[in-house]
Jmol script that loads the backbone (N, CA, C; Angstrom):
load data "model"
ATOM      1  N   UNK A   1       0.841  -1.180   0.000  1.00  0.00           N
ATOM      2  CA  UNK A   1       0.000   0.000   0.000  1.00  0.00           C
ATOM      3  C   UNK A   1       0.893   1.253   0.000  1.00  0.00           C
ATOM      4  N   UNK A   2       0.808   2.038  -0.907  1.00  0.00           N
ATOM      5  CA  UNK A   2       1.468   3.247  -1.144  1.00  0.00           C
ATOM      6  C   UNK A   2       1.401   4.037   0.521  1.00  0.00           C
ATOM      7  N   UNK A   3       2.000   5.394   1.135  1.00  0.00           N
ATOM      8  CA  UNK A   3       2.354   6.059   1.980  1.00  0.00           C
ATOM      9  C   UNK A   3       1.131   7.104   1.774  1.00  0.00           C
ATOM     10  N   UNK A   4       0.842   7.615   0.877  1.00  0.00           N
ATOM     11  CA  UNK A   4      -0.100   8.533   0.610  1.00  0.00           C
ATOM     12  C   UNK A   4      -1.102   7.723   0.712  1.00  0.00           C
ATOM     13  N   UNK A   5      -1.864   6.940   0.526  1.00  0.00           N
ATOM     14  CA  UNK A   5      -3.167   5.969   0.670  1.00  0.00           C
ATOM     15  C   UNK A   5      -3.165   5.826   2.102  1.00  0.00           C
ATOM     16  N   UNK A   6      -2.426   5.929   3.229  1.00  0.00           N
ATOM     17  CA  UNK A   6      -2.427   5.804   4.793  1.00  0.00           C
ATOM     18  C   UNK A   6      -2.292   6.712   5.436  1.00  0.00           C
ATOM     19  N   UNK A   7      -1.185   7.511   5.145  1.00  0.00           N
ATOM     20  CA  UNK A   7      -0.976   8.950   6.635  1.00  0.00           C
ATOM     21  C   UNK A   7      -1.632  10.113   5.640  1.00  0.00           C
ATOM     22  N   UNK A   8      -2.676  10.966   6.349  1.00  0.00           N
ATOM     23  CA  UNK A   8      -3.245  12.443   6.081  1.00  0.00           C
ATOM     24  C   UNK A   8      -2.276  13.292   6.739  1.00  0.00           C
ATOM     25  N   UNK A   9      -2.060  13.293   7.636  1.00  0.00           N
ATOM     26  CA  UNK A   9      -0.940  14.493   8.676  1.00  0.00           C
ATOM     27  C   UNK A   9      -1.217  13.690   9.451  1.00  0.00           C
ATOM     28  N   UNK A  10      -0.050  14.925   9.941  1.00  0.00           N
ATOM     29  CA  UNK A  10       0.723  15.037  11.145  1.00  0.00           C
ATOM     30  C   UNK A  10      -0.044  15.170  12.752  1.00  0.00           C
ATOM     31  N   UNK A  11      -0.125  15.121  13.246  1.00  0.00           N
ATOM     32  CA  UNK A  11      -1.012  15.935  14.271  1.00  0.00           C
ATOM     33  C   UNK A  11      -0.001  16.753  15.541  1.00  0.00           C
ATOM     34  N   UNK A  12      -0.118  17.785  15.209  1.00  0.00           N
ATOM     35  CA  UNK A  12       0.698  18.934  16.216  1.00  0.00           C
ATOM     36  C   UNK A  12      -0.030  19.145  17.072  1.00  0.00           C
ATOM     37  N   UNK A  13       0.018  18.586  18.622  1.00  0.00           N
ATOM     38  CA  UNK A  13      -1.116  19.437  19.431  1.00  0.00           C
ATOM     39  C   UNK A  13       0.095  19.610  20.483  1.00  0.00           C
ATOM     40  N   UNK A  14      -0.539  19.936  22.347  1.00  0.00           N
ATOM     41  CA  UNK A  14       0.570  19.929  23.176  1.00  0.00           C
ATOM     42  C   UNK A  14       0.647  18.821  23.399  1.00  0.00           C
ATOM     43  N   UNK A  15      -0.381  17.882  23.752  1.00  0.00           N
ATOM     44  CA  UNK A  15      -0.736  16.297  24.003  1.00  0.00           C
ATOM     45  C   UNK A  15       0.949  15.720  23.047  1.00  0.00           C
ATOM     46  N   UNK A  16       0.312  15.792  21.544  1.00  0.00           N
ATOM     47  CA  UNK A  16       0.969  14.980  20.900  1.00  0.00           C
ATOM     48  C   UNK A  16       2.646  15.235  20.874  1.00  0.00           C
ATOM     49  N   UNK A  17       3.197  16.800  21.360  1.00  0.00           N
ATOM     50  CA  UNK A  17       4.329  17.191  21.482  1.00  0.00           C
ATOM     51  C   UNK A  17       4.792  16.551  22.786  1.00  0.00           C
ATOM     52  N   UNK A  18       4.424  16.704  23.629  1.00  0.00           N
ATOM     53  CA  UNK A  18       4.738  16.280  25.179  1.00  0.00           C
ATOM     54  C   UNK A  18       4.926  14.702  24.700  1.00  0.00           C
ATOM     55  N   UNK A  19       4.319  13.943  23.823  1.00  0.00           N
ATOM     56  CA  UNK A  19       4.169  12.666  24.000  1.00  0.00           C
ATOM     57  C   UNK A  19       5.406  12.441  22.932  1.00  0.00           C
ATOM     58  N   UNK A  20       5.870  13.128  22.453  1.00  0.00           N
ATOM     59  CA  UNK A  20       6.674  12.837  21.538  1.00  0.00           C
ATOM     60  C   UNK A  20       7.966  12.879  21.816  1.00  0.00           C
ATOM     61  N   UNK A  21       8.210  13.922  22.811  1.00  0.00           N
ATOM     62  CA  UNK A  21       9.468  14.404  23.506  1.00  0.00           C
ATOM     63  C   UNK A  21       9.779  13.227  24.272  1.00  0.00           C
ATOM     64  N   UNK A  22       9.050  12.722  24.984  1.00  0.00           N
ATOM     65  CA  UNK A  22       9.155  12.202  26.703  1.00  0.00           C
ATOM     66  C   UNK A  22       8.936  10.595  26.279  1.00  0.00           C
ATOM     67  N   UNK A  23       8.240   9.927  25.246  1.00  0.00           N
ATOM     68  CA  UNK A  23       7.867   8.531  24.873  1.00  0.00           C
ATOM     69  C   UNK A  23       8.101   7.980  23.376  1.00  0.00           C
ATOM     70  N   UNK A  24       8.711   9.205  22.367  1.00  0.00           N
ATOM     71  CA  UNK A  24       8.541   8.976  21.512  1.00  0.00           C
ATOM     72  C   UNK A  24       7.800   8.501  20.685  1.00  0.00           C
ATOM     73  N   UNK A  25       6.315   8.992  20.760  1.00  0.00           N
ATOM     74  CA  UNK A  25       5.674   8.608  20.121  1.00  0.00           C
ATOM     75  C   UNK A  25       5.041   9.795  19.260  1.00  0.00           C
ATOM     76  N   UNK A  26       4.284   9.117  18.467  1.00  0.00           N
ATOM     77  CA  UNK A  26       4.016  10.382  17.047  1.00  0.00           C
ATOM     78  C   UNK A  26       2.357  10.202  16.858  1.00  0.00           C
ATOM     79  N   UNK A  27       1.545  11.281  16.303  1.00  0.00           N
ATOM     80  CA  UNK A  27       0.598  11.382  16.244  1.00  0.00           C
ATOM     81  C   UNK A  27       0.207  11.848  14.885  1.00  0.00           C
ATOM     82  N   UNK A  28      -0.546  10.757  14.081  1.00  0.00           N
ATOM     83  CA  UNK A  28      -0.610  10.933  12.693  1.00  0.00           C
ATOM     84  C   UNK A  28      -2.456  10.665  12.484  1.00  0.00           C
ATOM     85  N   UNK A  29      -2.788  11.324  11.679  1.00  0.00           N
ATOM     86  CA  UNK A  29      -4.630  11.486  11.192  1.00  0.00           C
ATOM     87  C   UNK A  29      -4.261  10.563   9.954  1.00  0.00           C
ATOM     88  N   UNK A  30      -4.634   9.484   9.834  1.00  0.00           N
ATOM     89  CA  UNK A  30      -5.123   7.747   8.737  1.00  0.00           C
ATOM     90  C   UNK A  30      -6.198   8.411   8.173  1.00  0.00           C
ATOM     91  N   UNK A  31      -6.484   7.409   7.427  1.00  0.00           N
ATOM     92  CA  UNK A  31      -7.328   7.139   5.912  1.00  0.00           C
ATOM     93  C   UNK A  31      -8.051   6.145   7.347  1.00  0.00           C
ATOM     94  N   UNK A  32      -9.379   6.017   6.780  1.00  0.00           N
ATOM     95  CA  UNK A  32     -10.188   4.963   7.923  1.00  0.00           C
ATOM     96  C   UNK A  32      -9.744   3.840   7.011  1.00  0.00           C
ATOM     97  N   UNK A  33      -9.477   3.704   6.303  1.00  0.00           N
ATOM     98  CA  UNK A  33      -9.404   1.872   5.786  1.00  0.00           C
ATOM     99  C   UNK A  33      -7.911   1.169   6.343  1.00  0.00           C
ATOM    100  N   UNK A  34      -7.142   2.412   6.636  1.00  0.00           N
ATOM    101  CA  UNK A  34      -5.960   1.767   7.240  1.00  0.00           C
ATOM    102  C   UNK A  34      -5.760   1.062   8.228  1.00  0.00           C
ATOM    103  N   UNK A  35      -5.042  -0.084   8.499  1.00  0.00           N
ATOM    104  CA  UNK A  35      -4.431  -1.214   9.306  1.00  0.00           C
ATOM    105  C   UNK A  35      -3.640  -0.482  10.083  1.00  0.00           C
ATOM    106  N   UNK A  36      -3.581  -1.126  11.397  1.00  0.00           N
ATOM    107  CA  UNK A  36      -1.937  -1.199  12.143  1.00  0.00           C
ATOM    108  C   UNK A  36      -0.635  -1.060  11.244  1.00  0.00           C
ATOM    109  N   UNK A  37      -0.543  -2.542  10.893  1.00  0.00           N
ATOM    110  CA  UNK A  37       0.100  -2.767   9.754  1.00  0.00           C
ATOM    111  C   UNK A  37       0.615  -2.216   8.882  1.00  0.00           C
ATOM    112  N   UNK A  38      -0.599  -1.496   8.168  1.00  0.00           N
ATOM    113  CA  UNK A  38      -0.465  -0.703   6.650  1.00  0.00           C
ATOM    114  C   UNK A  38       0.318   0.605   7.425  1.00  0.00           C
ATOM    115  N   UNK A  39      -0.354   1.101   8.772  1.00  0.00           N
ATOM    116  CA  UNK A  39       0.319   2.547   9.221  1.00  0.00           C
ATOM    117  C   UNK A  39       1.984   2.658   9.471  1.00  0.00           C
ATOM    118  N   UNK A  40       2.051   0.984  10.145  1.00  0.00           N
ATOM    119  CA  UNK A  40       3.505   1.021  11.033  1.00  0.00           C
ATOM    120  C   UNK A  40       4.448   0.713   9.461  1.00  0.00           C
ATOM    121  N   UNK A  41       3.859   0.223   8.496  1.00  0.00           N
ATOM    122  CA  UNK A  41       4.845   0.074   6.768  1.00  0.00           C
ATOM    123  C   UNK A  41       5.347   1.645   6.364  1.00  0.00           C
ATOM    124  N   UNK A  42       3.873   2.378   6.432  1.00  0.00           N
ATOM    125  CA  UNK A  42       4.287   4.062   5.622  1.00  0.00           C
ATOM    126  C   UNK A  42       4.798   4.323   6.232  1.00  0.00           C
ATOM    127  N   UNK A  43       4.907   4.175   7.995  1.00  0.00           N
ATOM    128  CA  UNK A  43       5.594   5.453   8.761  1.00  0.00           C
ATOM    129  C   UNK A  43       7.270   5.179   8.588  1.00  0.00           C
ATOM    130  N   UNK A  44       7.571   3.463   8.546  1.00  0.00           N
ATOM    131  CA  UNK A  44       9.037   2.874   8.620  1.00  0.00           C
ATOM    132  C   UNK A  44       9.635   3.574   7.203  1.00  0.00           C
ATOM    133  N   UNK A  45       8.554   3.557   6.085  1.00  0.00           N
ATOM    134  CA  UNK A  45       9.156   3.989   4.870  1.00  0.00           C
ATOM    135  C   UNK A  45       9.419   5.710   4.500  1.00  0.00           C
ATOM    136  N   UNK A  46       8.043   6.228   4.967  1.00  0.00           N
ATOM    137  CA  UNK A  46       8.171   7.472   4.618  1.00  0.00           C
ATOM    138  C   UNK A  46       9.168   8.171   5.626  1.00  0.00           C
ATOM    139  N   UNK A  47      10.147   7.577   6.983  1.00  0.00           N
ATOM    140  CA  UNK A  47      10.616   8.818   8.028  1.00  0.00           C
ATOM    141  C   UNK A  47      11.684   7.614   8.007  1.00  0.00           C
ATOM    142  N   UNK A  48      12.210   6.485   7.681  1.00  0.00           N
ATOM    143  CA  UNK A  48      13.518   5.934   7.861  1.00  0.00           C
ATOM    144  C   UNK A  48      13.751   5.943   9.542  1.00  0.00           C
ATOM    145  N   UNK A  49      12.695   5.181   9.859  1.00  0.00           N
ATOM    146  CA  UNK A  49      12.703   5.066  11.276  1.00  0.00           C
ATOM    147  C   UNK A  49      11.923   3.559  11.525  1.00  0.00           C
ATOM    148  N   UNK A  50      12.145   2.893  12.804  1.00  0.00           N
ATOM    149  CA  UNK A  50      11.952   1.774  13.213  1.00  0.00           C
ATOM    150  C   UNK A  50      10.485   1.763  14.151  1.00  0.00           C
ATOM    151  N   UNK A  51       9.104   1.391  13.757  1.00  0.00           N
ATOM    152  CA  UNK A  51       8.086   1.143  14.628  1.00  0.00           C
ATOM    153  C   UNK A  51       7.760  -0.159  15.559  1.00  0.00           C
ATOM    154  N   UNK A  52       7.505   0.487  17.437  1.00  0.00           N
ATOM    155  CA  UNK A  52       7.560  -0.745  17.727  1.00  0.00           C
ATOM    156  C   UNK A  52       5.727  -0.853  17.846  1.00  0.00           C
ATOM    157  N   UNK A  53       5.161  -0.031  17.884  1.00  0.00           N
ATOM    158  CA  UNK A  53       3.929  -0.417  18.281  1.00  0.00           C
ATOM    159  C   UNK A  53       3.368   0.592  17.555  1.00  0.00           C
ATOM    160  N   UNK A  54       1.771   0.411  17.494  1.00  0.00           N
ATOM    161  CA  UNK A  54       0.947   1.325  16.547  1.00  0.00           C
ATOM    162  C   UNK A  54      -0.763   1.227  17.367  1.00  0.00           C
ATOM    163  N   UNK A  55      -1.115   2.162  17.983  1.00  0.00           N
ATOM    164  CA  UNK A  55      -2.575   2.345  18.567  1.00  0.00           C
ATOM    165  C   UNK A  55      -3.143   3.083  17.772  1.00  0.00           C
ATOM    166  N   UNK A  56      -4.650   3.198  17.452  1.00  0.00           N
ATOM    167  CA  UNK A  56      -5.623   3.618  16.303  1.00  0.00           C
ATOM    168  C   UNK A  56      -6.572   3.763  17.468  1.00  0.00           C
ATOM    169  N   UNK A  57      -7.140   5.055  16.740  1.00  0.00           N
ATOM    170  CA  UNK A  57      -8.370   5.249  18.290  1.00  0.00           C
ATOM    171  C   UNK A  57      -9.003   5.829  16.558  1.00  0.00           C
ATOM    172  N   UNK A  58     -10.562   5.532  16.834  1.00  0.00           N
ATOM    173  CA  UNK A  58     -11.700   6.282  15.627  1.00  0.00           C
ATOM    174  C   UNK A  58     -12.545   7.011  16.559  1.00  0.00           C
ATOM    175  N   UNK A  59     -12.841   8.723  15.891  1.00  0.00           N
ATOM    176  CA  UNK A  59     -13.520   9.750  16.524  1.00  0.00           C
ATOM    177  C   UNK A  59     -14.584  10.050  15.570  1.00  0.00           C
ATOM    178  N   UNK A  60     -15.578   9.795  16.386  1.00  0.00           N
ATOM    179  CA  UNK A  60     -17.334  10.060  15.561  1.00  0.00           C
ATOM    180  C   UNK A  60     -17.246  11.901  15.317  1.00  0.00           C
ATOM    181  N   UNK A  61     -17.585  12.256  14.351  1.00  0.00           N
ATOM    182  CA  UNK A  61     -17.755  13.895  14.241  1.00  0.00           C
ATOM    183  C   UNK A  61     -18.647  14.752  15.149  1.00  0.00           C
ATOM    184  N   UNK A  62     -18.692  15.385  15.616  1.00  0.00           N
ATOM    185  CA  UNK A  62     -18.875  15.825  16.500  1.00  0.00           C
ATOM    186  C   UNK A  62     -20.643  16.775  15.616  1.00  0.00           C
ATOM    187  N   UNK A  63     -21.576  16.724  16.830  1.00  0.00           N
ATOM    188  CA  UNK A  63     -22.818  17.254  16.205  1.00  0.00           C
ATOM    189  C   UNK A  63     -22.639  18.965  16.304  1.00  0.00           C
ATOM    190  N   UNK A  64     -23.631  19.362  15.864  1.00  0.00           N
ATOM    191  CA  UNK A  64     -23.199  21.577  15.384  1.00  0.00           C
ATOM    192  C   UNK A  64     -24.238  21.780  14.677  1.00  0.00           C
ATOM    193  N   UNK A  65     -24.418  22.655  14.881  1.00  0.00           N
ATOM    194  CA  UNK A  65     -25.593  23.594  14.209  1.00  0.00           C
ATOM    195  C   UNK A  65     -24.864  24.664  13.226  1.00  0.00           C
ATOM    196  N   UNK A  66     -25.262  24.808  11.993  1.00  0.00           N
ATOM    197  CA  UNK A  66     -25.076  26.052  10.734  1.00  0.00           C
ATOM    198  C   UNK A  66     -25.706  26.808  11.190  1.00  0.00           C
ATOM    199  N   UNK A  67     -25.239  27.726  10.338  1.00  0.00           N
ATOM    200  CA  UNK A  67     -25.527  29.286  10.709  1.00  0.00           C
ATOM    201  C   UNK A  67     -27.207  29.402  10.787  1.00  0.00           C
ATOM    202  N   UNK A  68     -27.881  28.661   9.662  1.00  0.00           N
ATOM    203  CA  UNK A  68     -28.850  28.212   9.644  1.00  0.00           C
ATOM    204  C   UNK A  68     -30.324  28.202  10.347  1.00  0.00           C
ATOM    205  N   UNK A  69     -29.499  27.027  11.659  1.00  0.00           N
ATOM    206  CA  UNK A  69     -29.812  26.459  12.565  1.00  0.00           C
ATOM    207  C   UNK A  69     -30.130  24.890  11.989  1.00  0.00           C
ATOM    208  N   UNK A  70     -29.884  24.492  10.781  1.00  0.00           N
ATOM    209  CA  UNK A  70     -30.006  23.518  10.810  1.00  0.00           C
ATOM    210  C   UNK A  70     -28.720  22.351  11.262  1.00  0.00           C
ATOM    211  N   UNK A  71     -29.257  20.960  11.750  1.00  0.00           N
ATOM    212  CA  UNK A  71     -27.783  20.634  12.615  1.00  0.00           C
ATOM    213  C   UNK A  71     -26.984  19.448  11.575  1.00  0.00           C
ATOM    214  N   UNK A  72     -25.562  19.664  11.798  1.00  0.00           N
ATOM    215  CA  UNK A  72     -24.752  19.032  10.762  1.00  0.00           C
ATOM    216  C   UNK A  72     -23.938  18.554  11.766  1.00  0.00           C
ATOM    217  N   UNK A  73     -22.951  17.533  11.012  1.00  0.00           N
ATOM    218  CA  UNK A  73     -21.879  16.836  12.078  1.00  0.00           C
ATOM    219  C   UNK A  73     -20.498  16.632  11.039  1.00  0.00           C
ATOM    220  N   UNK A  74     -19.233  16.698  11.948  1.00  0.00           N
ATOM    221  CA  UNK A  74     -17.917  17.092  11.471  1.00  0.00           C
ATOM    222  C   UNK A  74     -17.745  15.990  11.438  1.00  0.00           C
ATOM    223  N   UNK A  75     -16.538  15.542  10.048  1.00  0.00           N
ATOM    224  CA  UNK A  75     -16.591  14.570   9.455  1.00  0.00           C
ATOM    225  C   UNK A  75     -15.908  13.423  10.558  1.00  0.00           C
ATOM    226  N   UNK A  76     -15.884  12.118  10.414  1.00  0.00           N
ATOM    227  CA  UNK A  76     -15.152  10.981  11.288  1.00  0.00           C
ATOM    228  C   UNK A  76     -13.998  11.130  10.844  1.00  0.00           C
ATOM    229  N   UNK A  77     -12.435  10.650  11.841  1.00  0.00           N
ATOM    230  CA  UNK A  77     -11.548  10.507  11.465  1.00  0.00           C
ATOM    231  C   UNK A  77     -11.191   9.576  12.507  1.00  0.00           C
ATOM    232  N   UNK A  78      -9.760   9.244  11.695  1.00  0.00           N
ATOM    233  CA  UNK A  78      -9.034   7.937  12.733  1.00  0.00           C
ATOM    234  C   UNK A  78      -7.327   8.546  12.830  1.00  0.00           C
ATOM    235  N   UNK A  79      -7.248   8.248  13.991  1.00  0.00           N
ATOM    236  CA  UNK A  79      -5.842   8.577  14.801  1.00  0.00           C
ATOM    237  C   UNK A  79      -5.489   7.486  15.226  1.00  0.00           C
ATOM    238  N   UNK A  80      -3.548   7.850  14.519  1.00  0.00           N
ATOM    239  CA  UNK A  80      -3.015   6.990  15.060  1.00  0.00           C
ATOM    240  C   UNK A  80      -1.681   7.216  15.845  1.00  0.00           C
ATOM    241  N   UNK A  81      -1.221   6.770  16.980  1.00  0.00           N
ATOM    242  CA  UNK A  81      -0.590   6.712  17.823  1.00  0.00           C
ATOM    243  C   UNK A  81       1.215   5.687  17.545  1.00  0.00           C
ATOM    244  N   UNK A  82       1.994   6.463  16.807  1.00  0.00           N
ATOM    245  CA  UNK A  82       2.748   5.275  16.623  1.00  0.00           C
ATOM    246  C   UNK A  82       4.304   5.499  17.993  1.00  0.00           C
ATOM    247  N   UNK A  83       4.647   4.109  18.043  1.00  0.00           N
ATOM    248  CA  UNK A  83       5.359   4.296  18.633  1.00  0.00           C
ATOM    249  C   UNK A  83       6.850   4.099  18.569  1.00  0.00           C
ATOM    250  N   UNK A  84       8.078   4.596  18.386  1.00  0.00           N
ATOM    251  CA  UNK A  84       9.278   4.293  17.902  1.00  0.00           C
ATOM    252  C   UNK A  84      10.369   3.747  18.911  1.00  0.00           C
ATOM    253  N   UNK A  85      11.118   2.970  18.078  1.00  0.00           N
ATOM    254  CA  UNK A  85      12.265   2.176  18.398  1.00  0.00           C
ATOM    255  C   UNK A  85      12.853   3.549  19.737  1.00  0.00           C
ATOM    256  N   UNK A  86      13.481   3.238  20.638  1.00  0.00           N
ATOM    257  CA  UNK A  86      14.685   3.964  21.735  1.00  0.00           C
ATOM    258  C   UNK A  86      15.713   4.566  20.957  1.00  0.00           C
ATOM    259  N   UNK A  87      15.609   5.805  20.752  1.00  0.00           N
ATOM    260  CA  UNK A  87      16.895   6.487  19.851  1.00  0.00           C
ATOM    261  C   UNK A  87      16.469   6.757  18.257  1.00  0.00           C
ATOM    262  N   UNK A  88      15.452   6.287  18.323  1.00  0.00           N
ATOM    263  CA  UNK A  88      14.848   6.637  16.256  1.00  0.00           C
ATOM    264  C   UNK A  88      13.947   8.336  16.829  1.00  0.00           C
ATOM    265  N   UNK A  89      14.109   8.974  15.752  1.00  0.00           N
ATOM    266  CA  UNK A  89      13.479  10.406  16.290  1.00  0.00           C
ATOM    267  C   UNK A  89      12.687  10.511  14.685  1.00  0.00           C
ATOM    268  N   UNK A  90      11.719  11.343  14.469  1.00  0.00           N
ATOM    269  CA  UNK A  90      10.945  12.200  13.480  1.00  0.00           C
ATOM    270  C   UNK A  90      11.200  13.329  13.368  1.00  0.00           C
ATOM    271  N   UNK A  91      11.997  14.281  12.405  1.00  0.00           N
ATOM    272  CA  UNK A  91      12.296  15.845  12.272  1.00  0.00           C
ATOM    273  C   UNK A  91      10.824  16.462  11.687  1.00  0.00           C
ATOM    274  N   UNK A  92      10.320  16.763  12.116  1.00  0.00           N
ATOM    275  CA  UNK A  92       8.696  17.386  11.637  1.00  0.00           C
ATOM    276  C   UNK A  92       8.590  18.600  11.304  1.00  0.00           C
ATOM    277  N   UNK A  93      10.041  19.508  11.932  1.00  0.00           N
ATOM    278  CA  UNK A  93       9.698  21.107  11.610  1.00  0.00           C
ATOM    279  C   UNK A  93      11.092  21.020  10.593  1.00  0.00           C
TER     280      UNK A  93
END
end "model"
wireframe off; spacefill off
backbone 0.3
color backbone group
C-alpha cells in the first residue's frame, strides 16, 4: 500500500508534542481503511525510522448547528498513535 493511501498528517497538538518528547511517540490522522500494519509500513518507509507499536483510536464527528440552525456533524476521522524504536526520532519542523 502506497504512503499517501495511509498517513493524512501530522497531528501537532501539546498532548501529541509532550508525547513525543518524553515517549517517543508520534501522532498521525489515517485514511479509515488503514491497518496497524499498513500505518507502522508508511511510517518505517516514509521517516527511515523503526516502529515498535501502533494504537488507532476512531472519533465520531462531533454534532453543530449552521448558521442556519439547521444541525450538521464534522466529518469521522481515525488517529493513530505510533510508537518508535529507543533512539529513532521524526524531524517534523
Amino acid at each position: 500500500m502506497n504512503a499517501n493511501n495511509v498517513l493524512k498528517l501530522v497531528r501537532l497538538t501539546e498532548k501529541s508534542n509532550k508525547l513525543s518528547s518524553e515517549y517517543g511517540q508520534y501522532t498521525f490522522e489515517v485514511f479509515p481503511s488503514a491497518t496497524k500494519y499498513t500505518i507502522a509500513e508508511a511510517v518505517e518507509k516514509t521517516f527511515k525510522v523503526s516502529v515498535t507499536r501502533v494504537n488507532i483510536q476512531n472519533y465520531r464527528g462531533k454534532n453543530k448547528k449552521a448558521r442556519n440552525g439547521r444541525p450538521i456533524t464534522t466529518s469521522d476521522y481515525k488517529k493513530a498513535i505510533v510508537t518508535l524504536k529507543a533512539g529513532d526520532k521524526i524531524e517534523l519542523v
